[in-house]
C-alpha positions as CSV (number, residue, x, y, z in Angstrom):
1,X,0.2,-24.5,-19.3
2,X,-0.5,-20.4,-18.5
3,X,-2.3,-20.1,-15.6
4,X,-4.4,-17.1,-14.7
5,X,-4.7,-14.6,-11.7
6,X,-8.3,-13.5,-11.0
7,X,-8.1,-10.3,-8.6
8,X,-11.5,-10.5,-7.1
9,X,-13.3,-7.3,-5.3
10,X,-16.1,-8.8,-3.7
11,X,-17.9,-5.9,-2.2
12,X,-18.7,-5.3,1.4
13,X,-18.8,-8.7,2.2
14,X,-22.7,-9.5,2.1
15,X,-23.7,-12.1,0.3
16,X,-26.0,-10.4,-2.0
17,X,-23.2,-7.5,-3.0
18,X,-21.2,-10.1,-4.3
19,X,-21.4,-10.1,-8.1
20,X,-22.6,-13.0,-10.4
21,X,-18.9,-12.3,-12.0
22,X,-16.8,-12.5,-8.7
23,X,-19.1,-15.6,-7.5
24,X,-18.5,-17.4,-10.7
25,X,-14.7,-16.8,-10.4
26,X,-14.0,-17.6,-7.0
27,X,-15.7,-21.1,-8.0
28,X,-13.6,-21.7,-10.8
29,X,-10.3,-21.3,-9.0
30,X,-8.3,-23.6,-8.4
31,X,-6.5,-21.3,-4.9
32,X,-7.9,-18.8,-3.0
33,X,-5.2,-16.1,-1.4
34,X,-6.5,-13.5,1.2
35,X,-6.2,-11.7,4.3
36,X,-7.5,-14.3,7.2
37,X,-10.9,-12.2,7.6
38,X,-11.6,-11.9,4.0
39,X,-11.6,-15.3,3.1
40,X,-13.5,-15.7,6.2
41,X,-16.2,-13.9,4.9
42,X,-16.2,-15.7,1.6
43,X,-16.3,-19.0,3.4
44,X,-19.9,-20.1,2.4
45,X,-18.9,-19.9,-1.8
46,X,-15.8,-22.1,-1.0
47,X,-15.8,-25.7,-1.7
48,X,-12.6,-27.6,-3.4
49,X,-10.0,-24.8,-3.6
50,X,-7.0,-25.0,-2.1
51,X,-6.9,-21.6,0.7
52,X,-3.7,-19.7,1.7
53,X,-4.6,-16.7,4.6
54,X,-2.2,-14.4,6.1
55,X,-2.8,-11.6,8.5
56,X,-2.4,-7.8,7.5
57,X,0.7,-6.2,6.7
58,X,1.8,-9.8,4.6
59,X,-0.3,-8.2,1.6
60,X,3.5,-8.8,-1.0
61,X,4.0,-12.1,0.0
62,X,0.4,-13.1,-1.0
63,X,1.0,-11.4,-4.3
64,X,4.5,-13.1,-5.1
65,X,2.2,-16.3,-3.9
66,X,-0.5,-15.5,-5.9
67,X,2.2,-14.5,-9.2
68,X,3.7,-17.9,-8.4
69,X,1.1,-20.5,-8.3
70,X,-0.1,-19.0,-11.3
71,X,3.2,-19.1,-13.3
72,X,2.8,-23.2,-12.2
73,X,-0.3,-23.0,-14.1
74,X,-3.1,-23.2,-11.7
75,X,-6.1,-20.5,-11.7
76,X,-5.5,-18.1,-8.3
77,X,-8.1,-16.5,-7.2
78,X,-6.7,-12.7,-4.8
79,X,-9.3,-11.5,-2.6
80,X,-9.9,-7.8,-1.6
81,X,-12.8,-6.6,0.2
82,X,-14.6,-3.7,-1.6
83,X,-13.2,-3.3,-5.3
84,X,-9.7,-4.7,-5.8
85,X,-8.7,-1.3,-7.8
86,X,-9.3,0.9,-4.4
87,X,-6.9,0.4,-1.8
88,X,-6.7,-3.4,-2.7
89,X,-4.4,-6.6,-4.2
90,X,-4.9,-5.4,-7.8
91,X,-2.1,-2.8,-8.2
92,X,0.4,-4.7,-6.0
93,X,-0.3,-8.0,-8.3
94,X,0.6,-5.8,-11.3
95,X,3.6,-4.5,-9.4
96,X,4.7,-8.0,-8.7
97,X,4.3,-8.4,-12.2
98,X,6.6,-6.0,-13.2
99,X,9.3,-6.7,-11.4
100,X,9.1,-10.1,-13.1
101,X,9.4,-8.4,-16.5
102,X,5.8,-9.7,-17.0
103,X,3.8,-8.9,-20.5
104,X,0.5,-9.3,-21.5
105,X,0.6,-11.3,-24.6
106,X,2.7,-14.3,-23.4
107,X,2.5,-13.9,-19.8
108,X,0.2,-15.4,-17.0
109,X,-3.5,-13.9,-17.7
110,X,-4.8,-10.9,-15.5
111,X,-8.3,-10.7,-14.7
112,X,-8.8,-7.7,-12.6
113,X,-13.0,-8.0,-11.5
114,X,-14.5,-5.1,-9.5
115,X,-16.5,-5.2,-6.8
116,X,-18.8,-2.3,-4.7
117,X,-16.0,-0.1,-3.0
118,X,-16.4,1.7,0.6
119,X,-17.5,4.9,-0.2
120,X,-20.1,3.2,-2.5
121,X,-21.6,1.2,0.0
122,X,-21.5,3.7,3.1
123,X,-23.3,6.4,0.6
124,X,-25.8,4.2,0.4
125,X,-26.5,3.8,3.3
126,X,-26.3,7.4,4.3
127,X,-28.3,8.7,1.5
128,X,-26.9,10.0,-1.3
129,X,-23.6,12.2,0.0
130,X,-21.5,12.0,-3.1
131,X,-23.7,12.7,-5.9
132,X,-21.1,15.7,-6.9
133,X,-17.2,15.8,-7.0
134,X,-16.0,13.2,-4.3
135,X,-12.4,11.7,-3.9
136,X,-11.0,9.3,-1.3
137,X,-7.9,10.0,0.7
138,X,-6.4,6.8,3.1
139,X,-5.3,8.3,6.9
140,X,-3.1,5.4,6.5
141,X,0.7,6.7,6.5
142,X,2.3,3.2,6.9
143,X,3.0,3.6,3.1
144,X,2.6,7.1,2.5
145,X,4.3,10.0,4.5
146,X,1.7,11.7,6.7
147,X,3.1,15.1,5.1
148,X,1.7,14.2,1.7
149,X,-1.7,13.1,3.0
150,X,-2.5,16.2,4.8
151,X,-1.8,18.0,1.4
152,X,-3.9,16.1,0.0
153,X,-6.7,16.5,2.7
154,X,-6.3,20.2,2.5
155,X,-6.4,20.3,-1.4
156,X,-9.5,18.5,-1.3
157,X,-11.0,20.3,1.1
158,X,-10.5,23.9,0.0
159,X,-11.6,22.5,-3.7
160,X,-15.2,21.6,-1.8
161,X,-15.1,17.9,-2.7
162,X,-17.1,15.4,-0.6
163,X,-14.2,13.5,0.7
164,X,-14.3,10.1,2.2
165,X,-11.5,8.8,4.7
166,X,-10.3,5.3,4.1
167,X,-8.4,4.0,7.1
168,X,-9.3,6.1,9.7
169,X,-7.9,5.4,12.8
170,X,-6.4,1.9,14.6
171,X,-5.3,1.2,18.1
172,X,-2.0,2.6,17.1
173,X,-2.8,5.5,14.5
174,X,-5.1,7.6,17.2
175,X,-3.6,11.1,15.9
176,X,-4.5,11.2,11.8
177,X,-8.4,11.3,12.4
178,X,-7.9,14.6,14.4
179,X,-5.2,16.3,12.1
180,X,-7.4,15.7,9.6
181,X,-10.8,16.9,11.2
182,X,-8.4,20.2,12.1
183,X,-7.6,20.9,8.8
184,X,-10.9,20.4,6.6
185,X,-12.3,23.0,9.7
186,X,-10.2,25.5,8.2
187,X,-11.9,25.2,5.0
188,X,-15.6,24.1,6.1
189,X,-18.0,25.1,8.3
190,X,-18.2,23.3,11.6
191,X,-21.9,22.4,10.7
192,X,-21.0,20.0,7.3
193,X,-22.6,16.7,7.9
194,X,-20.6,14.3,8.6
195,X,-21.9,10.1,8.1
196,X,-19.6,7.3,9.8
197,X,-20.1,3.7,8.7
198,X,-18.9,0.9,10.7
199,X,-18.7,-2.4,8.9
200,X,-21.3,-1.4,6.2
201,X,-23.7,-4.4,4.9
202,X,-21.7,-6.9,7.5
203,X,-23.5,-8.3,10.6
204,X,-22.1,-5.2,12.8
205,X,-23.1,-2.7,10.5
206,X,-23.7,0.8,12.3
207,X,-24.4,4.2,11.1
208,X,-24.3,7.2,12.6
209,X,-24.8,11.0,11.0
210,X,-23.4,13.8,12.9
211,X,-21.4,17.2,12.1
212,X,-17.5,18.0,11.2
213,X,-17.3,19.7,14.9
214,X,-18.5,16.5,16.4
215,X,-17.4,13.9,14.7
216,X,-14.6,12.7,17.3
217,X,-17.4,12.2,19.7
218,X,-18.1,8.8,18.1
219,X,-16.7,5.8,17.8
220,X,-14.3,5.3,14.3
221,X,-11.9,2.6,14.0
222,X,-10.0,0.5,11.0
223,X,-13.3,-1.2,9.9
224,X,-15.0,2.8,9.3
225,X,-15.7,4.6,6.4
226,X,-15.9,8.3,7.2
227,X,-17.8,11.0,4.2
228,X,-17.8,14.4,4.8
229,X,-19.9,16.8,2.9
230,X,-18.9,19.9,0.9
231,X,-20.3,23.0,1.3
232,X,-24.0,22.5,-0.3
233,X,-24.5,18.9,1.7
234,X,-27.4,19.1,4.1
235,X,-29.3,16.8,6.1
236,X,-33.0,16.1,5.7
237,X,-35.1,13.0,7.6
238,X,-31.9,11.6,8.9
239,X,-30.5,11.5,5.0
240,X,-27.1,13.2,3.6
241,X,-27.5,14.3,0.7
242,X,-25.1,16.5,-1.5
243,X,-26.7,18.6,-4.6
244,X,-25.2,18.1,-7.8
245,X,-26.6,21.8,-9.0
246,X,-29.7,20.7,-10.9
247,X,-31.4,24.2,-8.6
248,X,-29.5,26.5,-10.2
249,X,-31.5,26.1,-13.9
250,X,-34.5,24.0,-13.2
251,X,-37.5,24.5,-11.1
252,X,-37.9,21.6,-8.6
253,X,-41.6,22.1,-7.6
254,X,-43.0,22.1,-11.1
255,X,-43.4,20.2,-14.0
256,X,-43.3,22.7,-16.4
257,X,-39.7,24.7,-16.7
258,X,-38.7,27.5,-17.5
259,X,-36.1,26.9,-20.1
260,X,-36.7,24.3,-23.0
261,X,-34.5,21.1,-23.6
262,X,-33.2,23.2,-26.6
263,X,-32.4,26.1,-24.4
264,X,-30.5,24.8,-21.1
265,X,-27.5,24.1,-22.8
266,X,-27.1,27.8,-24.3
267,X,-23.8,29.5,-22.5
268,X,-26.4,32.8,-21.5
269,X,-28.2,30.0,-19.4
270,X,-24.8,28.9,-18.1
271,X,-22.5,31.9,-16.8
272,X,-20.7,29.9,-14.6
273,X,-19.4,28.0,-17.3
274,X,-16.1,28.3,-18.7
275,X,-17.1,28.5,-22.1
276,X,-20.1,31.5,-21.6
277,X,-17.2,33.1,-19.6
278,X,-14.6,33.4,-22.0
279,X,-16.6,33.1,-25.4
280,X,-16.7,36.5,-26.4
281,X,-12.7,37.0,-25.6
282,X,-12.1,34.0,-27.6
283,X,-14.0,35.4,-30.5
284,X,-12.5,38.7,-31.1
285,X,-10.0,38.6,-34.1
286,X,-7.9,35.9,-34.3
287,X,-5.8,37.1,-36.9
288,X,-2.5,35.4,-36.6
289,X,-1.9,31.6,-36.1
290,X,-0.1,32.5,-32.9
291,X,-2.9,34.5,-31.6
292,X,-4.9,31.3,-32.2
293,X,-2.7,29.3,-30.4
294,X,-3.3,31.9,-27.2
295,X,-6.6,32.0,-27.1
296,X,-7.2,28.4,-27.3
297,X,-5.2,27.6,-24.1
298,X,-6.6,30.6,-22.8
299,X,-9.9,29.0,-23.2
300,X,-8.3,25.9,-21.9
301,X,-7.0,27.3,-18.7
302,X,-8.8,30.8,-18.3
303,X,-11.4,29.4,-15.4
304,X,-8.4,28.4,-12.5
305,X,-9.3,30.4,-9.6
306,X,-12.8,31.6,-10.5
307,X,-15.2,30.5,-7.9
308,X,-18.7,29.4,-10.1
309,X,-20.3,29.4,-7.0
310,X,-20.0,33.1,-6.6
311,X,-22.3,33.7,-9.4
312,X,-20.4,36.6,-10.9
313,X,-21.8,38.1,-13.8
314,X,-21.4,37.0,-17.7
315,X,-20.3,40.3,-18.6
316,X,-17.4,40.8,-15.7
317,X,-15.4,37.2,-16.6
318,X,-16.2,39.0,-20.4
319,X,-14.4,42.6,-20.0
320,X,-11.7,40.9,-17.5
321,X,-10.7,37.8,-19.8
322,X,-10.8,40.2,-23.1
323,X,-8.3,42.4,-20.9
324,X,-5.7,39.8,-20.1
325,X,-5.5,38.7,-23.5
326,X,-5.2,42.7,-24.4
327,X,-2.3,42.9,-22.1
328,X,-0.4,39.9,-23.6
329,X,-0.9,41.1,-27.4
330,X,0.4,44.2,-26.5
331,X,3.6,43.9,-24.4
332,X,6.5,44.6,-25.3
333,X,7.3,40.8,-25.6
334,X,4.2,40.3,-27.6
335,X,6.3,39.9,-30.8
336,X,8.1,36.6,-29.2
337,X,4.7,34.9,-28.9
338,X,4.8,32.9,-31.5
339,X,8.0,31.6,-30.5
340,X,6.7,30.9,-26.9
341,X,5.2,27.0,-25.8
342,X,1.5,26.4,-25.6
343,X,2.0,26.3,-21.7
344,X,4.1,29.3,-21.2
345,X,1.1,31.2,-23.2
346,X,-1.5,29.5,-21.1
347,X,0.2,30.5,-17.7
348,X,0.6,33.8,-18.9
349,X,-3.4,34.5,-19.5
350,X,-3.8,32.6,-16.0
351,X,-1.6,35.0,-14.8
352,X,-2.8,38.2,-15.9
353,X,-6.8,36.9,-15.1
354,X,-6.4,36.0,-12.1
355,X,-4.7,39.1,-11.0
356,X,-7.4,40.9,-13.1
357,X,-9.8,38.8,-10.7
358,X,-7.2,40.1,-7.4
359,X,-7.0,36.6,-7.2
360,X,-3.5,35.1,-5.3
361,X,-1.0,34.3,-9.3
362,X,0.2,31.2,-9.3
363,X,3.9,30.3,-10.5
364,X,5.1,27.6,-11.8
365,X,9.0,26.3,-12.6
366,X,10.8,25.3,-15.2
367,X,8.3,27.6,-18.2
368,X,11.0,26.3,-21.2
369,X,9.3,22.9,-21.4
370,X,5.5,22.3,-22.0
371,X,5.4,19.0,-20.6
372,X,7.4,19.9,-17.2
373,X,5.1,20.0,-13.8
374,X,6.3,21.0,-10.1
375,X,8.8,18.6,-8.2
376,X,6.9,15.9,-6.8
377,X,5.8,16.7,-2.9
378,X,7.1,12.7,-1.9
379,X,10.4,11.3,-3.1
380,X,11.0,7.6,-1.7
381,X,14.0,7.5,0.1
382,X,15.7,4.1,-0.5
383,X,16.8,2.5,2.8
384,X,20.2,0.1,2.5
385,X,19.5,-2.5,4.9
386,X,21.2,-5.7,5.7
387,X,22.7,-8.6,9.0
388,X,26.3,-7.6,9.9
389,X,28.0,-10.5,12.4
390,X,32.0,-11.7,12.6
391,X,31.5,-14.9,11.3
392,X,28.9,-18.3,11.6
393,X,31.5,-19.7,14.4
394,X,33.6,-16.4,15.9
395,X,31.2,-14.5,18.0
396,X,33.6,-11.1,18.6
397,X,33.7,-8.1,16.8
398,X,36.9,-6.2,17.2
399,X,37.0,-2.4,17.8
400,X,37.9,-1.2,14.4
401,X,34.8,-3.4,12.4
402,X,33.0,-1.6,15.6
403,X,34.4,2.0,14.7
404,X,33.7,1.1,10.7
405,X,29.8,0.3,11.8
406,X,29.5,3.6,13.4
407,X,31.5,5.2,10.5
408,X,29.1,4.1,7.8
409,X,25.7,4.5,10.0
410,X,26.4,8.2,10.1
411,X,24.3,10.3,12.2
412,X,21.4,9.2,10.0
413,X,21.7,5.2,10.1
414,X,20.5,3.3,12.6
415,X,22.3,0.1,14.3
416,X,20.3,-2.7,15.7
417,X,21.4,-5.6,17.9
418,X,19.5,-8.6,17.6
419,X,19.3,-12.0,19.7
420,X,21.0,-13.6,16.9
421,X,24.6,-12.7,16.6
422,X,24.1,-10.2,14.3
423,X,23.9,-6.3,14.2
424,X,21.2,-5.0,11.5
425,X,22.8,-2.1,9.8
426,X,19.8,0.7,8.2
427,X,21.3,2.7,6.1
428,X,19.8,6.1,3.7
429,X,21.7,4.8,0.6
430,X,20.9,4.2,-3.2
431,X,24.5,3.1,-3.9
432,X,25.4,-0.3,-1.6
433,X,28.0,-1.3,-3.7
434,X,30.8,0.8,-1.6
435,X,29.3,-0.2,1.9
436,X,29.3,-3.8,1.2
437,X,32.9,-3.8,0.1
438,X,34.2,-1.7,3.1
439,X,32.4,-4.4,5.5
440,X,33.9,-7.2,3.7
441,X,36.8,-6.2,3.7
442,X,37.0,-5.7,7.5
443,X,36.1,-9.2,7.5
444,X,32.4,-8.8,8.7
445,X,29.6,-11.8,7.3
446,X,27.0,-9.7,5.6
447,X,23.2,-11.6,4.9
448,X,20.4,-10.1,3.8
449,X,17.3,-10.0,6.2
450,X,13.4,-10.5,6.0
451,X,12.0,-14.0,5.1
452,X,15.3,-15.5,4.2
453,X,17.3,-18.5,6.0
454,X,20.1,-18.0,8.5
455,X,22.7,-20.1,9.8
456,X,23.2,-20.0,13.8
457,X,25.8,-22.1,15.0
458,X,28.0,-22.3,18.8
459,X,31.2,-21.1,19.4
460,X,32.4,-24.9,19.7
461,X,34.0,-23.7,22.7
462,X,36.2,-21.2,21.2
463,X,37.4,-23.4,18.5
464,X,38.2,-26.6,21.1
465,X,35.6,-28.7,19.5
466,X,36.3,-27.7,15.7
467,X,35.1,-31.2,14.3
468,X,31.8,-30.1,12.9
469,X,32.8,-26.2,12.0
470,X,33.7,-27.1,8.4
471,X,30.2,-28.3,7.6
472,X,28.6,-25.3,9.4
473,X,30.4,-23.4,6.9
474,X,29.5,-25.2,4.5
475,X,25.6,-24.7,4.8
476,X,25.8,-21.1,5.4
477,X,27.9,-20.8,2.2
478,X,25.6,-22.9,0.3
479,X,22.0,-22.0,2.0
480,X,22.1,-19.2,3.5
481,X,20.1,-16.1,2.5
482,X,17.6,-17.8,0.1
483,X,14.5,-16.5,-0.1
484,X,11.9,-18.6,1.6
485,X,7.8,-18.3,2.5
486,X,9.2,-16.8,6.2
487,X,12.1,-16.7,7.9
488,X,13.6,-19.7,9.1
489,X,16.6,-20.6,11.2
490,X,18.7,-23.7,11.0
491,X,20.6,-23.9,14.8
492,X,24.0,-25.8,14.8
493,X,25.3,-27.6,17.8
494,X,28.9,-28.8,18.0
495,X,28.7,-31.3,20.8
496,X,26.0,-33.3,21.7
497,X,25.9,-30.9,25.1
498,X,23.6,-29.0,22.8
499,X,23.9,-26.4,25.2
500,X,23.8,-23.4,22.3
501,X,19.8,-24.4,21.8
502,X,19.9,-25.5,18.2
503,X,16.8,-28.0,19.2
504,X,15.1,-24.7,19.9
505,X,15.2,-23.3,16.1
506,X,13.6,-24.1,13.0
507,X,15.7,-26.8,12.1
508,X,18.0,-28.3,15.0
509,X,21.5,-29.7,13.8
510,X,23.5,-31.6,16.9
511,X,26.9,-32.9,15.8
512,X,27.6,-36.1,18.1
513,X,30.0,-39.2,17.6
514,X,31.1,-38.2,14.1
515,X,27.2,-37.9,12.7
516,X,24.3,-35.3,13.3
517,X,21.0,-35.8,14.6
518,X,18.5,-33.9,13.0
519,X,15.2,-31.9,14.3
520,X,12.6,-30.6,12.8
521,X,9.7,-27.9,14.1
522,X,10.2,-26.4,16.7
523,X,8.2,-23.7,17.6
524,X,10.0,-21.0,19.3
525,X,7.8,-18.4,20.3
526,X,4.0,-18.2,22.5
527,X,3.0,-20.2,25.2
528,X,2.9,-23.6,23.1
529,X,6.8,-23.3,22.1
530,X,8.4,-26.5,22.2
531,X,11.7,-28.0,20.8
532,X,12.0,-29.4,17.7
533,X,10.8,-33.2,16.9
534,X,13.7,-35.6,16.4
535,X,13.5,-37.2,13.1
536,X,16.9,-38.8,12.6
537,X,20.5,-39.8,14.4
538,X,23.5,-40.5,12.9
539,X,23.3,-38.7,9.8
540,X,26.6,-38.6,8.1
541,X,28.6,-35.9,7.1
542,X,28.2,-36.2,3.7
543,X,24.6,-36.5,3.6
544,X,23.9,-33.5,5.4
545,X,23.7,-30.8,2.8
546,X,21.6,-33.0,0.2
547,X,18.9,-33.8,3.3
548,X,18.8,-30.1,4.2
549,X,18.7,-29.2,0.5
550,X,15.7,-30.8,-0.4
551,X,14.1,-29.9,3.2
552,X,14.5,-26.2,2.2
553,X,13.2,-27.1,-1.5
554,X,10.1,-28.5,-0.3
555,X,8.9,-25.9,2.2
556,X,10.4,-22.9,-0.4
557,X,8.1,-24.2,-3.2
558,X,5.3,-25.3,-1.4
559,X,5.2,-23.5,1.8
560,X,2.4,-20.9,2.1
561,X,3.2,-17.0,2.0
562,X,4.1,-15.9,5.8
563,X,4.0,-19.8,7.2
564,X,6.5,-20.9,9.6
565,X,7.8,-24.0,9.3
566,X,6.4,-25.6,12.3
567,X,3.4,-24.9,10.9
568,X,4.6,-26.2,7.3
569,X,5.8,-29.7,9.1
570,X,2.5,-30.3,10.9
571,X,0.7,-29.0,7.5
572,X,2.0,-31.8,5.4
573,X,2.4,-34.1,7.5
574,X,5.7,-35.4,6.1
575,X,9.1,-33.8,4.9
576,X,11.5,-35.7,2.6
577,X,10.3,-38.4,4.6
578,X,10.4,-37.6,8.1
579,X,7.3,-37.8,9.9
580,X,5.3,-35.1,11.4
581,X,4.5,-36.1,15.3
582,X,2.5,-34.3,18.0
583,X,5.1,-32.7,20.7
584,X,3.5,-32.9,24.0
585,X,2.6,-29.8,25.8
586,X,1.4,-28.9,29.5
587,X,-1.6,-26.8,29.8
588,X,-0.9,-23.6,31.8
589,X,-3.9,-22.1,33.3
590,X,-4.1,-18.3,33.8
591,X,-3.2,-17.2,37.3
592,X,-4.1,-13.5,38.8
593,X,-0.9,-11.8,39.1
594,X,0.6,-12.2,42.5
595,X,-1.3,-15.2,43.9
């Protein structure tokens, strides 16, 4: 049976922003996935469903959760503050989706419901700051290069839009919030109003109005909304609020105006409009179907770099648009026009008006093709990454696999030692295909990394206690690298000296008297760490593999996204029947440092 992912937006997170739609479909779900704090804030419309929270940064393995539970046929509800569209789960699901080769019509149903975004609910709280051309730029360059995003900031600040900054500042991103203030000052006056909104409609909600200049002074952190006005925004009674140009042909104070409804839509009571400004030029013959063809993409493009605002007169756009479409038809090319692309016409006119207007030409590549643009400003650079170690039992990298490491890093890779017998290799590569076979062939053990299992075994002594290495083989050969809800380690002793640790990993394996005792959970990090809990003696060789085997199976299939299995064991209380127990654990109180 289909199941169905409901991607819910539900607002700022007050109860009565929620809408009747999202309410009704966080009810009817079967699982609820979100980050910890959203599902937190949803926690008085929750009653039987299942709930699987994770903490930032873990936003793909709650979609490939989310994808998967509803693949086994349950309704999955994904959370996102604000609306699930804006900075939320609802492209990532779809992305998830895609990767799967996912269709509509005979694939798991999408319901994508929206919910009251950020810069909805800070402007309403402010006033009303974006009641004219507004966009929304994230400070956030985890996923997007910081190059890009001040492009964007300045684009939208010398176009004049209201622009409200999503993911202002954190404890580590301090710089982005003053990069960005410094470069909308070079386009507005220090004076624009300025509203931060902290937590809007939640339980610390705070507002505060101030100006472009001063806006560091205050406090702005992950949980902010920052809207900055354009260059008609003013402040009135503690109230932002942005024009949307209703001034400029209607009389505020009065009842009675001066132009009829028939009359305000006439271009002579619109010059600032593209179609008053180039009508006339437009209209003069148009007595070849090529000349047609000009005029319209004239009329189409004609306006770029013509600043409404200054309030130029009709007659002036008039003379200087019919001029640049005189200069075309008679140039000594003129005769190859109709053998020219719509857009090559159109950036011609643009061209010739806007240095008509003494305004700075733009140029654009590539004129043979109508549909080509500019070069993208942000090409992702694909990153080869994988675990490099001599071997599950040898320990010792010779000097040429050393030499080869450095050989293929380049000045550009990057080389990582980790605690585990393994050297991450980071490599700027699209084609692995040649790396991996030069590695192997040195006789290196390559293994993916990321939430996947890994094998850790001794030395057995340098090969003096060999009994056991066959079967450590064996379940890195047949288990290792699977994908898994998070990473997990299986530790393999040799001897029942133990003295490698393997009761200190994941799963704890400790060959003794021809059998292995087996532990489970350990936890290996924080204050509470503790070994594993021992859960069987004696197993024999043979059954090793099929008891670990369905171990995995269990916690791969119905393990939460980001859970470790400590946390999986206690969870469920029982694994392919082995028994969860409490490990005991001293209580260390905090001590002043020095006494």
């Amino acid at each position: 049976m289909a199941g169905k992912l409901l991607v819910i937006g539900f607002g700022p997170g007050s109860a009565e922003h929620i809408t009747k739609r999202a309410r009704d479909a966080i009810e009817e779900s079967d699982i609820i996935i979100g980050y910890t704090t959203y599902v937190e804030l949803i926690q008085g419309l929750l009653t039987h469903q299942e709930i699987v929270s994770t903490g930032m940064t873990e936003e793909v393995s709650r979609a490939r959760e989310a994808v998967r539970q509803a693949e086994q046929g349950k309704k999955v509800a994904v959370i996102s503050s604000g609306d699930a569209g804006v900075y939320g789960m609802a492209g990532l699901i779809y992305e998830v989706l895609v990767e799967k080769g996912w269709r509509e019509a005979d694939g798991v149903e999408v319901e994508v419901i929206p919910g009251i975004s950020a810069i909805n609910s800070s402007a309403a709280l402010l006033g009303a700051p974006i009641m004219h051309d507004a966009c929304t730029i994230s400070l956030s360059d985890h996923l997007t290069p910081w190059e890009l995003i001040a492009k964007r900031i300045d684009a939208a600040a010398g176009a004049d839009f209201v622009i409200a900054l999503y993911n202002p500042k954190s404890g580590r991103r301090t710089r982005q919030i003053v990069e960005a203030q410094r470069i909308i000052l070079k386009h507005r006056s220090p004076d624009t109003p300025v509203g931060i909104v902290k937590s809007a409609y939640r339980d610390r909600q705070h507002v505060e109005i101030t100006t472009l200049d001063r806006m560091l002074d205050h406090d702005i952190g992950m949980l902010t909304t920052v809207i900055i006005g354009n260059a008609s925004t003013f402040v009135y009674d503690g109230k932002i609020i942005t024009p949307r140009g209703y001034q400029r042909k209607y009389t505020l104070t009065s009842d009675n105006q001066p132009l009829k409804p028939y009359e305000r839509l006439r271009s002579e009571n619109e010059p600032w409009a593209l179609e008053a400004t180039l009508k006339p030029a437009v209209d003069q013959g148009r007595g070849t179907e090529s000349q047609a063809r000009m005029d319209e993409h004239v009329r189409v493009v004609g306006s770029t770099g013509i600043d409404s605002e200054q309030q130029m007169e009709s007659g002036v756009h008039t003379a200087r648009a019919n001029q640049a479409i005189e200069t075309i038809r008679t140039s000594p090319a003129a005769h190859t026009v109709a053998d020219r692309s719509p857009a090559q016409l159109a950036q011609e006119a643009l061209s010739t008006l806007q240095r008509s207007l003494g305004l700075q030409v733009e140029t654009y590549d590539s004129p043979s093709n109508e549909t080509s643009c500019q070069q993208p400003l942000f090409r992702q650079e694909t990153i080869f990454e994988c675990a490099v170690s001599p071997g599950i039992v040898n320990k010792k990298f010779t000097p040429q696999q050393m030499i080869l490491l450095a050989e293929i890093a380049g000045e550009r890779g990057e080389i990582e030692y980790t605690p585990h017998h393994q050297i991450i290799l980071r490599i700027p590569n699209a084609e692995p295909a040649n790396i991996t076979r030069r590695l192997e062939e040195a006789g290196l053990l390559l293994m993916p990394v990321g939430d996947v299992l890994q094998v850790k075994a001794c030395d057995f002594c340098n090969g003096e206690k060999k009994d056991a290495i066959p079967y450590a083989e064996e379940l890195h050969a047949r288990l290792g690298g699977q994908s898994l809800p998070k990473e997990l380690r299986i530790g393999f002793n040799g001897c029942g000296m133990a003295c490698y640790g393997a009761v200190k990993e994941d799963i704890g394996i400790v060959y003794r008297k021809g059998g292995f005792d087996l532990f489970l959970g350990a936890k290996t990090v924080g204050r509470s760490a503790h070994a594993g809990v021992p859960v069987a003696e004696g197993i024999k060789p043979d059954e090793l593999l099929p008891v670990l085997t369905r171990i995995i199976e269990q916690y791969r299939s119905t393990g939460f996204p980001d859970e470790r299995f400590h946390k999986f064991f206690k969870r469920v209380g029982v694994v392919e029947g082995f028994a969860y127990r409490e490990v005991a654990t001293v209580t260390i109180e905090n001590a002043v440092c020095g006494e």
